[in-house]
N, CA, C and O atoms as a GROMACS GRO file, in nm:
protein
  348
    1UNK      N    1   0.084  -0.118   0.000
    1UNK     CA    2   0.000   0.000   0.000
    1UNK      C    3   0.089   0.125   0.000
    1UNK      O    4   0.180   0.142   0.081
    2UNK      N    5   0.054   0.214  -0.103
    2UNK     CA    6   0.089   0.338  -0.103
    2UNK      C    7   0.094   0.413  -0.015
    2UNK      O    8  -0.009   0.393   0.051
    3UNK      N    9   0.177   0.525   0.051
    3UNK     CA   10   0.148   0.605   0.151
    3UNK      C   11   0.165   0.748   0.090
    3UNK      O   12   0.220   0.782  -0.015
    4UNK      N   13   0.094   0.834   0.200
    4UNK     CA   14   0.110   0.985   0.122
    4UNK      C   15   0.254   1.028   0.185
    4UNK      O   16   0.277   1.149   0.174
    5UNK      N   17   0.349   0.954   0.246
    5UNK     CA   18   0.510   0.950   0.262
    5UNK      C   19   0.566   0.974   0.128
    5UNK      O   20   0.611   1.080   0.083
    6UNK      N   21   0.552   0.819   0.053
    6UNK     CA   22   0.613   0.795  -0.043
    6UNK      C   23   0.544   0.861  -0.167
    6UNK      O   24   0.599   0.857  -0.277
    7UNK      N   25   0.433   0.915  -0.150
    7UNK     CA   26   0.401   1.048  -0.265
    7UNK      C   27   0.446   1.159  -0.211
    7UNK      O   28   0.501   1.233  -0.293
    8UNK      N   29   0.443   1.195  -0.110
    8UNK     CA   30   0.524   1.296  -0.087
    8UNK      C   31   0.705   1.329  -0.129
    8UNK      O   32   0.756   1.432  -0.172
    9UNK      N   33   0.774   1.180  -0.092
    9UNK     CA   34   0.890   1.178  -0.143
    9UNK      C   35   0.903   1.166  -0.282
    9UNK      O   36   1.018   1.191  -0.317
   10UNK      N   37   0.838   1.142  -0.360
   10UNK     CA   38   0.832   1.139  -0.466
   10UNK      C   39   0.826   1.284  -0.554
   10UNK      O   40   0.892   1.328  -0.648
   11UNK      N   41   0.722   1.334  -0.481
   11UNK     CA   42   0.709   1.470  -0.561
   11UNK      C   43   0.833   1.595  -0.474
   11UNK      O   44   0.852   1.716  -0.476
   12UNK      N   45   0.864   1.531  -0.437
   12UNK     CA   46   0.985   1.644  -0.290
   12UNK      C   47   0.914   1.728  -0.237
   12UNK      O   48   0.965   1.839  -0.218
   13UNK      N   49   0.794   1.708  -0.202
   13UNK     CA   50   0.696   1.836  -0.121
   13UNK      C   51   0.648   1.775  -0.014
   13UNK      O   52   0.616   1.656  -0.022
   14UNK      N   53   0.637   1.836   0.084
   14UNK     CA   54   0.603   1.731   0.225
   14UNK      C   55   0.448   1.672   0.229
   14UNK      O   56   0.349   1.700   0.163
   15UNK      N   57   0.473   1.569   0.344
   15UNK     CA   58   0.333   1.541   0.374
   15UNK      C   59   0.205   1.609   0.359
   15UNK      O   60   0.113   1.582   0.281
   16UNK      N   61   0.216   1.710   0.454
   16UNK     CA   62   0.140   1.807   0.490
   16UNK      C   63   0.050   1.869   0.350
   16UNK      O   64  -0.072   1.879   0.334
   17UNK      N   65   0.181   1.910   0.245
   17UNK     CA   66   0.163   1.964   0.134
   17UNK      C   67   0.033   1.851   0.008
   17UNK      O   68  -0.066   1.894  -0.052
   18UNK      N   69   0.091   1.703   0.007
   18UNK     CA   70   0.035   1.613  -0.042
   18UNK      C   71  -0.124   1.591   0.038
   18UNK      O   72  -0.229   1.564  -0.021
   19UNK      N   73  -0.107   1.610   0.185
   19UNK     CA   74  -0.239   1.610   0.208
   19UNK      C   75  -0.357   1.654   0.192
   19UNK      O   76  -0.472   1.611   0.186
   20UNK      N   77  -0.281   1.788   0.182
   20UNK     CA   78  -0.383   1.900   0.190
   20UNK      C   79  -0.450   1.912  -0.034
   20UNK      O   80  -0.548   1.948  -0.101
   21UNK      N   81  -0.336   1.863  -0.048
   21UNK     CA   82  -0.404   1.810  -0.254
   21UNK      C   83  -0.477   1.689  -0.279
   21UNK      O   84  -0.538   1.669  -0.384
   22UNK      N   85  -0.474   1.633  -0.213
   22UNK     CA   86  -0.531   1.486  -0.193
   22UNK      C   87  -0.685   1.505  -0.116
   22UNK      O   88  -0.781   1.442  -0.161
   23UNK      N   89  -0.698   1.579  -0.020
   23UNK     CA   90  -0.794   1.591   0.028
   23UNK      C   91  -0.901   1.753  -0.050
   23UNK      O   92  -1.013   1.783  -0.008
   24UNK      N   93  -0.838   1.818  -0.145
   24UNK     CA   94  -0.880   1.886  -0.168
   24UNK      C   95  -0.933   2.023  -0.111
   24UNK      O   96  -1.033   2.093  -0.129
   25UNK      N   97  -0.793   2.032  -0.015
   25UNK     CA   98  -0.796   2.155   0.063
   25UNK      C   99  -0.648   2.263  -0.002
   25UNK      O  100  -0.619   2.362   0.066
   26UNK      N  101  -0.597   2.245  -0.083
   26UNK     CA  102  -0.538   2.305  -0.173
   26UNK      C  103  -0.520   2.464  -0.224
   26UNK      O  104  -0.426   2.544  -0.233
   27UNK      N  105  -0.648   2.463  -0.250
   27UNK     CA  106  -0.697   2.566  -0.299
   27UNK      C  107  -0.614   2.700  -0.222
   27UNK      O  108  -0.604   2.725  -0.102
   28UNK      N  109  -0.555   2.780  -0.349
   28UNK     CA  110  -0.529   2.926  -0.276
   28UNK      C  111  -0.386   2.896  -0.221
   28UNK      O  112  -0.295   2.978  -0.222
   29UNK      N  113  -0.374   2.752  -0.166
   29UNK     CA  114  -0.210   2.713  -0.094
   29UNK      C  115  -0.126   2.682  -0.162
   29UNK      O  116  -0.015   2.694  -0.110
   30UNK      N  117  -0.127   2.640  -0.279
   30UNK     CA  118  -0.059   2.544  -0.296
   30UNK      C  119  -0.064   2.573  -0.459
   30UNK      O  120  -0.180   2.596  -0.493
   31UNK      N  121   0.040   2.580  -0.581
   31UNK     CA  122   0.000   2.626  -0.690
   31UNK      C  123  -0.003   2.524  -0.772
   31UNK      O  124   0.063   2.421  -0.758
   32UNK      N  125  -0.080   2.549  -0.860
   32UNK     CA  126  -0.208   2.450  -0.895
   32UNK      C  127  -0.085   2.319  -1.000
   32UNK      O  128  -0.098   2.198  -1.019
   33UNK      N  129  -0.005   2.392  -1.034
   33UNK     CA  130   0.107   2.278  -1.167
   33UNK      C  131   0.182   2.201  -1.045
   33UNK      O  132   0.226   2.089  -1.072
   34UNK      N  133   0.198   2.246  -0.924
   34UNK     CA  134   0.214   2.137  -0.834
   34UNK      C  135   0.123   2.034  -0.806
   34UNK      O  136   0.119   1.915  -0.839
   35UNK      N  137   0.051   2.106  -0.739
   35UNK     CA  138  -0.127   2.018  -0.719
   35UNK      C  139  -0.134   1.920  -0.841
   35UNK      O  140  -0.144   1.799  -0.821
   36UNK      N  141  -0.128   1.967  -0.951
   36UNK     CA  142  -0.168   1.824  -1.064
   36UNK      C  143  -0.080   1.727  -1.072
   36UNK      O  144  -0.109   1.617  -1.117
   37UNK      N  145   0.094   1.773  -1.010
   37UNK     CA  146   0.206   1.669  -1.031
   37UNK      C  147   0.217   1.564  -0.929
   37UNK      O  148   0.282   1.460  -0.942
   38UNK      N  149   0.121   1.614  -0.781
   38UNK     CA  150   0.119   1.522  -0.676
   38UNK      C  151  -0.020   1.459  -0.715
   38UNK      O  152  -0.034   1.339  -0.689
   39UNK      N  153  -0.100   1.510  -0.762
   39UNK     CA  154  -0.209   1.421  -0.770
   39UNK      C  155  -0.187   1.268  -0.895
   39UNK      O  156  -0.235   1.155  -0.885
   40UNK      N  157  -0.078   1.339  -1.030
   40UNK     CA  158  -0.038   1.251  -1.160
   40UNK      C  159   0.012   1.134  -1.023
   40UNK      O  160  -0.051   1.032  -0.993
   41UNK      N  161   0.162   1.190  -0.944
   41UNK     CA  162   0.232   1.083  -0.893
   41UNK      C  163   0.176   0.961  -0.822
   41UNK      O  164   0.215   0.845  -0.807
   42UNK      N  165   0.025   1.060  -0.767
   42UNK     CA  166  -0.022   0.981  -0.667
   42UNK      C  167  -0.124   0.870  -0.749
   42UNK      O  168  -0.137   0.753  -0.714
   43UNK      N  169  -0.189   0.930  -0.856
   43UNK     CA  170  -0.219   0.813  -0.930
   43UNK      C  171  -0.140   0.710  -1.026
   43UNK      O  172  -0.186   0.604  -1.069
   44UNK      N  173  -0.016   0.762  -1.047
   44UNK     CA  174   0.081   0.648  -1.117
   44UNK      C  175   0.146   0.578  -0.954
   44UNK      O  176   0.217   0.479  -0.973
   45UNK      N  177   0.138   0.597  -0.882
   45UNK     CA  178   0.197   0.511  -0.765
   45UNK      C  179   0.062   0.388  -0.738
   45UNK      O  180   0.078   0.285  -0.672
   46UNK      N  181  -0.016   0.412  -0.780
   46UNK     CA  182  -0.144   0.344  -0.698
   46UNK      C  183  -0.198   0.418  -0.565
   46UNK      O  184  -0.290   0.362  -0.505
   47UNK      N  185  -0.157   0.514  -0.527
   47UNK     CA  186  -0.264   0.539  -0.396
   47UNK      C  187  -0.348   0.570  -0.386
   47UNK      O  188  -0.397   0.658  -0.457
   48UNK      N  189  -0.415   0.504  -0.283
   48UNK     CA  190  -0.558   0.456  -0.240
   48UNK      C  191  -0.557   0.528  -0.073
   48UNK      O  192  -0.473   0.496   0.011
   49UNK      N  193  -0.658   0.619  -0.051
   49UNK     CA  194  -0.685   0.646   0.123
   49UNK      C  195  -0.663   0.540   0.208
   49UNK      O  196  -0.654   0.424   0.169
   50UNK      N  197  -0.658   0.561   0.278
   50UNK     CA  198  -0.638   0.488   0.414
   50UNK      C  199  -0.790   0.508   0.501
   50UNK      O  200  -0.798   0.601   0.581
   51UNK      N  201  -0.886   0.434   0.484
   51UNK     CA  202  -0.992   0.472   0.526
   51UNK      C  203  -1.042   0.437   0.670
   51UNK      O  204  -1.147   0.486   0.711
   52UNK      N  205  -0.964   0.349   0.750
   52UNK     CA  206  -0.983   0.310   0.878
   52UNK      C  207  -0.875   0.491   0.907
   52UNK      O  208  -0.927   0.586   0.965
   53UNK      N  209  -0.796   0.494   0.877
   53UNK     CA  210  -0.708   0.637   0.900
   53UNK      C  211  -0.776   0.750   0.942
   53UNK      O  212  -0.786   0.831   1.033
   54UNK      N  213  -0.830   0.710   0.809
   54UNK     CA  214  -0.943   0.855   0.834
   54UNK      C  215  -1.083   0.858   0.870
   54UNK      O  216  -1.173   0.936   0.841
   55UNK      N  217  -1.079   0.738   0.951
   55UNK     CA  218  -1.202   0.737   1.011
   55UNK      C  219  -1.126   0.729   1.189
   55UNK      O  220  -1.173   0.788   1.285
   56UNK      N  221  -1.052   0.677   1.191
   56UNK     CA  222  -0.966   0.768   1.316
   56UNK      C  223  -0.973   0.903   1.328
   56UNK      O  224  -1.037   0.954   1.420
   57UNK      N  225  -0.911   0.975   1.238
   57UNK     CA  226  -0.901   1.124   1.217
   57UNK      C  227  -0.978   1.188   1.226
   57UNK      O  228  -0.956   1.292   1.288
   58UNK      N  229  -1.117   1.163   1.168
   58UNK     CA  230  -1.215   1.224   1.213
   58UNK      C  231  -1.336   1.185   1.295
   58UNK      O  232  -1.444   1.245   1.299
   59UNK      N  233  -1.302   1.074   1.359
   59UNK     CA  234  -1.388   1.021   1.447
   59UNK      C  235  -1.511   0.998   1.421
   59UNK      O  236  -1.600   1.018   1.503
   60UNK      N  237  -1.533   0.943   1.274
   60UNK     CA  238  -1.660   0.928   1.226
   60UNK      C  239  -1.622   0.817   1.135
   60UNK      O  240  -1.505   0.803   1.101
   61UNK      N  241  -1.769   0.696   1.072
   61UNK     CA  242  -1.720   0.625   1.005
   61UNK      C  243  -1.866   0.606   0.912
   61UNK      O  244  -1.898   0.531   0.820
   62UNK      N  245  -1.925   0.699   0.975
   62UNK     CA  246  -2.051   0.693   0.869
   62UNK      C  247  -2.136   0.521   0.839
   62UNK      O  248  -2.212   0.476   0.754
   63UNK      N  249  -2.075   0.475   0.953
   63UNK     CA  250  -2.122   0.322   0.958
   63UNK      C  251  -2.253   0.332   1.074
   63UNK      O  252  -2.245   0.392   1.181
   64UNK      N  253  -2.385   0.252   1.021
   64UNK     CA  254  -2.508   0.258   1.121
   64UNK      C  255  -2.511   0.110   1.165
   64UNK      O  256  -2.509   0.006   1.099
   65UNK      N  257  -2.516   0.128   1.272
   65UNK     CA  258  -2.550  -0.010   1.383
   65UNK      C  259  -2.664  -0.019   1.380
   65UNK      O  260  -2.736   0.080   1.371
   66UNK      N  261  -2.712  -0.154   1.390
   66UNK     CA  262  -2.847  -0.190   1.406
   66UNK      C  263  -2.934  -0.355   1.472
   66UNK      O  264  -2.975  -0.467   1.443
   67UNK      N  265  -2.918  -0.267   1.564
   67UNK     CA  266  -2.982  -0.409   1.662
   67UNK      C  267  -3.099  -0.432   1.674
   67UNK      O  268  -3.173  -0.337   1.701
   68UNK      N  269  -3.159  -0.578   1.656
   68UNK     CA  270  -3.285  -0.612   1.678
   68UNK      C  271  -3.337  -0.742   1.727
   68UNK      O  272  -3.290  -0.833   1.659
   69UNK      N  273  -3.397  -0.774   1.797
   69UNK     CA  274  -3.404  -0.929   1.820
   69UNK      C  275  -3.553  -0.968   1.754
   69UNK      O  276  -3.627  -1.059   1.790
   70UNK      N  277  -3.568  -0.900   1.679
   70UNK     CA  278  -3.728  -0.921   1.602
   70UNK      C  279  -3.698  -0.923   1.475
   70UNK      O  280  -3.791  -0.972   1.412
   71UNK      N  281  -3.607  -0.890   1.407
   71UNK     CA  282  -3.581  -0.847   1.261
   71UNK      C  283  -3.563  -0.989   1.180
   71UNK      O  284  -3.546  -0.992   1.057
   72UNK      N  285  -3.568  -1.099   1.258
   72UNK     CA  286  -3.537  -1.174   1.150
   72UNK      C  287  -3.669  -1.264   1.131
   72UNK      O  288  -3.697  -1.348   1.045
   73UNK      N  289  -3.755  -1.211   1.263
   73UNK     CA  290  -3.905  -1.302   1.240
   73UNK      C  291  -4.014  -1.199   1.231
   73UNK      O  292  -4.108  -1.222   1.307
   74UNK      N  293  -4.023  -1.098   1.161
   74UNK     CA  294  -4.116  -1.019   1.157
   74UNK      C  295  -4.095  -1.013   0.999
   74UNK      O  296  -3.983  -0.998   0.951
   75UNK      N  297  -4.230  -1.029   0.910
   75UNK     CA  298  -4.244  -0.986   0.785
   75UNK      C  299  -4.215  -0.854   0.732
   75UNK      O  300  -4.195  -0.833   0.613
   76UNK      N  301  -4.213  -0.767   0.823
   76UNK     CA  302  -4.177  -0.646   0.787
   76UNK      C  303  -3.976  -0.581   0.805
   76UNK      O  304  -3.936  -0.467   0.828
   77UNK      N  305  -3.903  -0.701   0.785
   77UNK     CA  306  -3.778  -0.687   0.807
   77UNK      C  307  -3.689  -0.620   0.702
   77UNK      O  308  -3.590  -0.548   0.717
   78UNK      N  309  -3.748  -0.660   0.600
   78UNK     CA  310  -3.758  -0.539   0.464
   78UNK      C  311  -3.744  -0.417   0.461
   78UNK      O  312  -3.652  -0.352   0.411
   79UNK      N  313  -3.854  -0.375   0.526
   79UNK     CA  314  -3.871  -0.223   0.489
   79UNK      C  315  -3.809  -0.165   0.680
   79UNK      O  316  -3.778  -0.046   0.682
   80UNK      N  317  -3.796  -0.224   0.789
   80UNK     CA  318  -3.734  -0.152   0.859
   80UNK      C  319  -3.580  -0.142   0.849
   80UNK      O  320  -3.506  -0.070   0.917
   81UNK      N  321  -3.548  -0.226   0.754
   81UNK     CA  322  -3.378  -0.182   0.757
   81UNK      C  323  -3.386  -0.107   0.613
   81UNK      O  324  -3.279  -0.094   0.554
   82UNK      N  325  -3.474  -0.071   0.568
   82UNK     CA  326  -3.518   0.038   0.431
   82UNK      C  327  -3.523   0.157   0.531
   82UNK      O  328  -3.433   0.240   0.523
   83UNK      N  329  -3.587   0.168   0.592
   83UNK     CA  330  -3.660   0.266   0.699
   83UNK      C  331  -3.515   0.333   0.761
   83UNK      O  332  -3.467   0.445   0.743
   84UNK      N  333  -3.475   0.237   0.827
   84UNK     CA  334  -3.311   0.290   0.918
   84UNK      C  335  -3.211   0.348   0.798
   84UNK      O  336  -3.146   0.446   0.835
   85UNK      N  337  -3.188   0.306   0.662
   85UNK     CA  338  -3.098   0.370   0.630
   85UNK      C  339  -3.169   0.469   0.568
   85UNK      O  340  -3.081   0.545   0.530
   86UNK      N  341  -3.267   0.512   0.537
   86UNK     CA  342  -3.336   0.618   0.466
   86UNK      C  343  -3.300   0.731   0.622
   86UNK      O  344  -3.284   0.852   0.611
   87UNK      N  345  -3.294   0.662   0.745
   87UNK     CA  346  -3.309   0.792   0.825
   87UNK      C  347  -3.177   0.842   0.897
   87UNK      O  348  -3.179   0.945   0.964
   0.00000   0.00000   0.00000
């Protein structure tokens, strides 16, 4: 697995710098013929997020739990796990 290290070393611009193009916080920082040379490197390297990473980082994982001890004998098991992710 790719790291934004070794895109960073790659393009000689630091972490920080690769992060902030990668995540699309860039803008205004960072000039833009750079921005496209870390983003080229980072797609000829293969990198891929780190998504447990950044679900550390931001303390969210956008994952819904759902407990039930009825859901698997009620005819209506369908539409309440329709129901939970609609809400």
């Amino acid at each position: 697995m790719v790291t934004m290290k070794e895109v960073a070393e790659s393009a000689g611009v630091s972490i920080a710098t690769v992060s902030r193009v990668l995540n699309g916080k860039d803008r205004g920082r960072i000039k833009p013929e750079i921005a496209r040379e870390i983003k080229r490197i980072a797609k000829d390297l293969g990198y891929r997020p780190n998504l447990v990473a950044r679900n550390l980082k931001t303390r969210s994982s956008r994952i819904l739990g759902f407990i039930s001890d009825e859901i698997a004998t009620t005819p209506f098991a369908g539409r309440i796990m329709l129901g939970a992710q609609d809400a």
